[in-house]
matplotlib code that plots the C-alpha trace (Angstrom):
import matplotlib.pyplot as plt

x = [11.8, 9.8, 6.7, 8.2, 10.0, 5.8, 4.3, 6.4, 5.7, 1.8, 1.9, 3.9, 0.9, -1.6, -0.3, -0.4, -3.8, -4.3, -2.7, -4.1, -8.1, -6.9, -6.7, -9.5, -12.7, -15.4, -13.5, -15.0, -17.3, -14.5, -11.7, -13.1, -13.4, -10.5, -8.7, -10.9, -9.8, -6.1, -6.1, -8.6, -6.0, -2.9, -4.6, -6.2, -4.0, -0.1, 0.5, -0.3, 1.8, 4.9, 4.1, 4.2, 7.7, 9.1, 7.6, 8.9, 13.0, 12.8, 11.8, 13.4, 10.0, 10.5, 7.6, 6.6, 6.6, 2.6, 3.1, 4.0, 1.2, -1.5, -0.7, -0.7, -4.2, -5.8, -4.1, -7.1, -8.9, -6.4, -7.6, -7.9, -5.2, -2.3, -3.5, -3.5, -0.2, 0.9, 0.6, 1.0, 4.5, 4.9, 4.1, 6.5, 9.0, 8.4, 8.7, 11.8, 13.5, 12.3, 13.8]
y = [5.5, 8.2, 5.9, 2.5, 4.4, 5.8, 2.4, 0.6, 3.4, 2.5, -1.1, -1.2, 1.3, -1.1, -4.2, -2.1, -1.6, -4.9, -6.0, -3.0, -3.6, -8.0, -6.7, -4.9, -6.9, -5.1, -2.4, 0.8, 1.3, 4.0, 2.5, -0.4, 2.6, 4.0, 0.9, 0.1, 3.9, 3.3, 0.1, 1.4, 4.4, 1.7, -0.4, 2.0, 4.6, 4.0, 0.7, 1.1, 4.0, 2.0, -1.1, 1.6, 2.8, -0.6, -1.3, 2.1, 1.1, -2.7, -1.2, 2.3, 3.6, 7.7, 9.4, 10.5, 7.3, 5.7, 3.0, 4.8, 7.0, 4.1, 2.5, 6.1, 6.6, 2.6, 3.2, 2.9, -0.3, -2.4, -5.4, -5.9, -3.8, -5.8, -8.2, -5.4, -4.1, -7.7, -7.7, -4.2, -4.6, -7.7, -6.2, -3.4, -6.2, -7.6, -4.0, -3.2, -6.3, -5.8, -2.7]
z = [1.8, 4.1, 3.3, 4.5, 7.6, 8.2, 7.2, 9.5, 12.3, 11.5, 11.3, 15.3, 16.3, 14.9, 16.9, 20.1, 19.3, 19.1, 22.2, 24.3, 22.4, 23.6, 27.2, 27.6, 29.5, 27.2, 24.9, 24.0, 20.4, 20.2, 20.7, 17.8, 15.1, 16.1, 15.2, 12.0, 10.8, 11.0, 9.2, 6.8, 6.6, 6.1, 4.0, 1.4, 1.5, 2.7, 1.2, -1.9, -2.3, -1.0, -3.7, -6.4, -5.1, -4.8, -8.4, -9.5, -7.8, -9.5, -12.9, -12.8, -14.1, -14.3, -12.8, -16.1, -18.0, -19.1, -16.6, -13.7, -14.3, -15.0, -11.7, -9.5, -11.3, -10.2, -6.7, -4.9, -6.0, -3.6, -4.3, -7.5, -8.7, -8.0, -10.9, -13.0, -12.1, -12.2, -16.7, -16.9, -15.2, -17.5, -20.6, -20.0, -19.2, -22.5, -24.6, -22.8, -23.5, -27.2, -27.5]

ax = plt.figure().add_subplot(projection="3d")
ax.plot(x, y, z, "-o")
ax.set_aspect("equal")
plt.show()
């Protein structure tokens, strides 16, 4: 829950940066990596840590179970990871409902 509450804090911070960066006649190099580092930050870092605790809720996965584990590990390959999650998640389905 803290990471939504800090995700969402981000995300409002991010759109003022846009608007203020939108006003600006010729904004600052500065103020550009500024911006570029807190989405890189959100991106890479925050939001996958909220997907994994949504996934972890929806699936009651204990923090010690081999699928839990396999999706902290591949955290960090964002874009490609989701796909992998995806029938990971959906061969755990399918053991669980064997069981």
């Amino acid at each position: 829950m803290k990471w939504f509450l800090l995700l969402r804090i981000l995300l409002i911070l991010l759109i003022a940066g846009i608007t203020v960066l939108s006003q600006l006649d010729q904004p600052s190099k500065t103020a550009y990596t500024i911006f570029q580092a807190l989405t890189f930050f959100i991106l890479i870092y925050l939001l996958p840590f909220e997907i994994i605790g949504r996934i972890e809720r929806k699936y009651e996965l204990t923090k010690s179970s081999t699928v839990y584990k396999k999706m902290l590990k591949t955290r960090w390959f964002t874009p490609f990871v989701f796909i992998y999650w995806f029938f990971l998640l959906k061969k755990y389905k399918k053991s669980k409902t064997l069981s």
